[in-house]
C-alpha positions in Angstrom: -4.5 -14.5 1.3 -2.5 -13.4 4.4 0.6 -10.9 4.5 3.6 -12.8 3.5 6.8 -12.3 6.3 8.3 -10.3 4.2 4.9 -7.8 3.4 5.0 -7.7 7.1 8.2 -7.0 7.6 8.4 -4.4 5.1 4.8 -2.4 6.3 6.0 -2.3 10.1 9.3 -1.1 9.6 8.6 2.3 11.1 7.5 0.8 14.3 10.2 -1.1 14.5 12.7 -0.2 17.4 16.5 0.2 16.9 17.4 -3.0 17.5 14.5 -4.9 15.5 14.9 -1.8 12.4 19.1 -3.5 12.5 17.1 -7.4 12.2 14.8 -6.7 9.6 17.5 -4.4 7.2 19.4 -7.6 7.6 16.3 -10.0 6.6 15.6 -7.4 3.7 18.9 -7.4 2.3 20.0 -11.2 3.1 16.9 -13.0 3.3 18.8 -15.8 1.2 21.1 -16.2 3.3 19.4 -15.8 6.5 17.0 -19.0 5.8 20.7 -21.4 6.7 21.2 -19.3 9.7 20.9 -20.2 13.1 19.6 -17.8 15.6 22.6 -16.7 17.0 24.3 -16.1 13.5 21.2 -13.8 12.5 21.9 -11.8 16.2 25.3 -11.3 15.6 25.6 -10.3 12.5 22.1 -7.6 13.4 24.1 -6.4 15.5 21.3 -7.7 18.9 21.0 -10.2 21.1 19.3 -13.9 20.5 16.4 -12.2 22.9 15.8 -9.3 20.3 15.6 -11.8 17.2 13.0 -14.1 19.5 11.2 -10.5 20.1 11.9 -10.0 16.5 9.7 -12.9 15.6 6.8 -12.4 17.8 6.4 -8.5 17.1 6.0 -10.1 13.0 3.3 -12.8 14.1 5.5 -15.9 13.2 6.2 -18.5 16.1 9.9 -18.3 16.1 13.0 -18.3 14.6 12.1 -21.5 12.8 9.2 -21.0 11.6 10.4 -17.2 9.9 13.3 -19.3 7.9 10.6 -21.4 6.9 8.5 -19.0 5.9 11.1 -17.0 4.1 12.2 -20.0 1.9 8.6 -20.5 1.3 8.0 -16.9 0.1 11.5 -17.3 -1.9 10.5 -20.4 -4.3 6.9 -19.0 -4.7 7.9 -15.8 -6.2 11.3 -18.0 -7.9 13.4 -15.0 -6.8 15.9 -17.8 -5.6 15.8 -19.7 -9.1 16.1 -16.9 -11.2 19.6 -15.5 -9.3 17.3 -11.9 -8.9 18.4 -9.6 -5.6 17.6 -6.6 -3.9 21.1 -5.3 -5.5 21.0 -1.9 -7.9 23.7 -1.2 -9.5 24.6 1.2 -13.2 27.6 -1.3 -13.8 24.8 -3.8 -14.2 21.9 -2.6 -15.7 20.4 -5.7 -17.2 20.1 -7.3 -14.1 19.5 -4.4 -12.1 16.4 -3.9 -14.6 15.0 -7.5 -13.9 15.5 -7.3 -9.9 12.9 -4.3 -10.2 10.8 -6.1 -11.8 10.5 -8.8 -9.8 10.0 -7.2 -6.8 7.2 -5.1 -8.8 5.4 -7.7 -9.5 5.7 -9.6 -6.4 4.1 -6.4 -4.7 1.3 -6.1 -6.7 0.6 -9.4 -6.8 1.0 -9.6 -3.2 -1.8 -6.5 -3.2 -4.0 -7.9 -5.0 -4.1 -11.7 -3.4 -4.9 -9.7 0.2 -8.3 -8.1 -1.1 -11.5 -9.6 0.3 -13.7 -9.9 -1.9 -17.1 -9.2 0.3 -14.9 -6.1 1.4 -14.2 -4.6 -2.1 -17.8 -5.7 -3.2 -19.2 -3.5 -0.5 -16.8 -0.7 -1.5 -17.3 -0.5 -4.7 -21.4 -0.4 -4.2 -20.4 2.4 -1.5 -18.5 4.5 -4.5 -20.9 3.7 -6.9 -24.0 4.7 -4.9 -21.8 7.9 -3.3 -23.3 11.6 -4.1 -19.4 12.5 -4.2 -16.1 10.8 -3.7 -13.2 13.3 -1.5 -9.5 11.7 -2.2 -7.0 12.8 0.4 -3.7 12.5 0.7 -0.4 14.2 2.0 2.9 14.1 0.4 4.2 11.5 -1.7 0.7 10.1 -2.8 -1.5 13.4 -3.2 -0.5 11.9 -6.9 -2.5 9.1 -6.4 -5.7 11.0 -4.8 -5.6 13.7 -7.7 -6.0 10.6 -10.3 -8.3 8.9 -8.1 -10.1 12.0 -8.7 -9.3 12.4 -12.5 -10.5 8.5 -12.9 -13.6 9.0 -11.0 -15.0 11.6 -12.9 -14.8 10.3 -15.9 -17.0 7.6 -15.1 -19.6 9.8 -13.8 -18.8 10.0 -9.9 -18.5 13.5 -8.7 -14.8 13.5 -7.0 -12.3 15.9 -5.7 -9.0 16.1 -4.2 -6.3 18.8 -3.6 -3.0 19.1 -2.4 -3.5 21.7 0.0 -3.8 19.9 3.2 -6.0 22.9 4.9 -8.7 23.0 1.7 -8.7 19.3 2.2 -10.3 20.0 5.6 -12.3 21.9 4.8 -14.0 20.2 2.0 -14.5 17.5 4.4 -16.8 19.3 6.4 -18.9 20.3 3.2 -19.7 16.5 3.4 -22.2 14.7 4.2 -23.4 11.4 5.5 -24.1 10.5 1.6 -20.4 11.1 0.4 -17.5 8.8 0.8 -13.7 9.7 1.3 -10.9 7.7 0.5 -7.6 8.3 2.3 -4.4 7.2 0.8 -1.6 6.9 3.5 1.8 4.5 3.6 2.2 3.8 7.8 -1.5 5.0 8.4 -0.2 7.1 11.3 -0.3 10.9 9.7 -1.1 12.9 11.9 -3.0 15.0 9.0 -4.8 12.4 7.9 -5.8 11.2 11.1 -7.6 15.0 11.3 -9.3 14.1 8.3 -10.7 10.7 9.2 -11.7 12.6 12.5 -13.3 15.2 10.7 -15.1 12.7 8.0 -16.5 11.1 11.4 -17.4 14.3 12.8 -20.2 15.1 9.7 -21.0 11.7 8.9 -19.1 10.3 6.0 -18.1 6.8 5.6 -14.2 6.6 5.2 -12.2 4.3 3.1 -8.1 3.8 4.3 -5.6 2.8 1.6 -2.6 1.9 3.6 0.1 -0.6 4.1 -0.6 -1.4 7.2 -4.1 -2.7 8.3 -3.2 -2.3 12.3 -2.9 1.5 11.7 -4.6 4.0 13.4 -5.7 5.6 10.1 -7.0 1.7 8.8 -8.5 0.9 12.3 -10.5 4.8 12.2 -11.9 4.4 8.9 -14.6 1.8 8.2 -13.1 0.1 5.4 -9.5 -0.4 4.5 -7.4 -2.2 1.8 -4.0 -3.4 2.1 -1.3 -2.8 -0.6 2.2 -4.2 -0.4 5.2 -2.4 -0.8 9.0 -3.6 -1.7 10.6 -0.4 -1.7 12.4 -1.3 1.4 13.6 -4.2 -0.6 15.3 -1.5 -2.3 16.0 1.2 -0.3 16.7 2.2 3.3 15.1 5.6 4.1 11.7 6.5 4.5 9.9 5.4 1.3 6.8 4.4 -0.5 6.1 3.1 -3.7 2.9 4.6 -5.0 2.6 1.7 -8.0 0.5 -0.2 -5.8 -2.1 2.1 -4.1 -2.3 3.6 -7.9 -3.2 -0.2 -9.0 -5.6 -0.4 -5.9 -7.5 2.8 -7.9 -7.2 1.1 -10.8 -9.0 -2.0 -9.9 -11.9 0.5 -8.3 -11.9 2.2 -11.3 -12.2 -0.6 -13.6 -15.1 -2.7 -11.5 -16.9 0.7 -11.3 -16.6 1.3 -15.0 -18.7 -1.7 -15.7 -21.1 -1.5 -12.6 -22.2 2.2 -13.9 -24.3 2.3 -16.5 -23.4 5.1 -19.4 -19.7 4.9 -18.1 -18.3 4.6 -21.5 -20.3 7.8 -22.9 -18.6 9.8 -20.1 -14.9 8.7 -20.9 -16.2 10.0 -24.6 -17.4 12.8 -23.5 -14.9 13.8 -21.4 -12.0 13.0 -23.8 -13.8 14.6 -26.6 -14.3 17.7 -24.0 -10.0 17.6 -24.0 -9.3 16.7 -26.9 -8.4 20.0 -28.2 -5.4 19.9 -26.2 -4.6 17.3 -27.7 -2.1 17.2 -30.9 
């Protein structure tokens, strides 16, 4: 399944310029409203000119104006966020609501992540991790979370992995690789300069990359020899720099899970290892 506008929209906000950054907050926030609209009414009240929205819609891959409002309304009565009166809107004098607008946005984004998988692409992956000597997670920021439990997962299952939140260590364990070991990078715009180091270092010794980004036009997904796209709606929600880690954590997940049932003796090492931690345990 393709990127829906709004995926797109959302994953290229970054590269956006000024004027198309003022278009898509308005899309984001009003994308009800903006499916009635004529051209000019979206360019004035963005803040642009009718040439920026027309720009607008080519930079996003949709034909035109007409065909974005049509795509919008689609997207809107698929995910039923029109019928069931649910926004973008957060507010503590409304909690209830504020609670199920959330939701739906979660659910919409990784349900979103999980329609764009390729399924020859994540069957080769998963024979890739499964058949790896060792598994290097690397991150920066925001989701070194989700590379340390892509390590903790991994483990447990059998497959020596690693990760660390020191970006320098990271580097070096890289080149302690070899052509036998895989790394997965975890990244939001796929443009991180520290990251890009890494894939360039991977490449340097010979080990086969894997990008988790949201954008597959990256320089991060386009340097790495596999990549899988997760969707994000934290922008849905939010207007600074931000990325939602629930789905690159479920895109673990799911590689976890598949690789759970492809290894044999998987289940004795969760034992083992649980049992191994258990005295921490209350």
């Amino acid at each position: 399944m393709k990127k829906t506008v709004m995926d797109i929209i959302c994953s290229s906000f970054n590269d956006f310029f000024d004027s198309e950054k003022r278009i898509a907050k308005y899309i984001i926030n009003h994308y009800d409203k903006v499916v009635d609209m004529t051209v000019g009414e979206l360019a004035h009240v963005s803040g642009v000119s009718e040439a920026s929205v027309s720009r607008f819609c080519k930079k996003i891959g949709v034909k035109g104006f007409h065909h974005l409002k049509i795509s919008l309304a689609k997207e809107m009565v698929e995910s039923d966020i029109k019928n069931q009166n649910l926004s973008n809107r957060i507010s503590i004098d409304d909690i209830p609501q504020t609670l199920q607008n959330i939701l739906a946005n979660k659910i919409e984004e990784l349900s979103q992540t999980v329609s764009m998988m390729d399924e020859k692409n994540i069957e080769i992956i998963l024979n890739l991790l499964k058949n790896a000597k060792s598994v290097q997670f690397v991150a920066i920021g925001n989701t070194i979370p989700v590379a340390m439990d892509g390590a903790f997962k991994f483990n447990q299952i059998g497959i020596p992995a690693a990760s660390t939140s020191i970006w320098e260590n990271q580097i070096g364990m890289i080149y302690n690789m070899t052509n036998e070991d895989v790394m997965i990078v975890i990244s939001n715009s796929g443009e991180s300069r520290g990251l890009i180091t890494a894939v360039e270092a991977a490449k340097e010794v010979g080990v086969t990359t894997i990008a988790i980004t949201n954008n597959e036009r990256s320089t991060i997904a386009k340097a790495c020899d596999y990549h899988i796209t997760t969707a994000t709606r934290e922008k849905l929600f939010l207007d600074g720099y931000c990325f939602s880690r629930v789905s690159a954590t479920t895109v673990i997940e799911i590689l976890y899970l598949f690789l759970t049932s492809m290894i044999d003796d998987s289940y004795k090492s969760i034992a083992r290892h649980e049992n191994a931690i258990a005295g921490d345990k209350f």
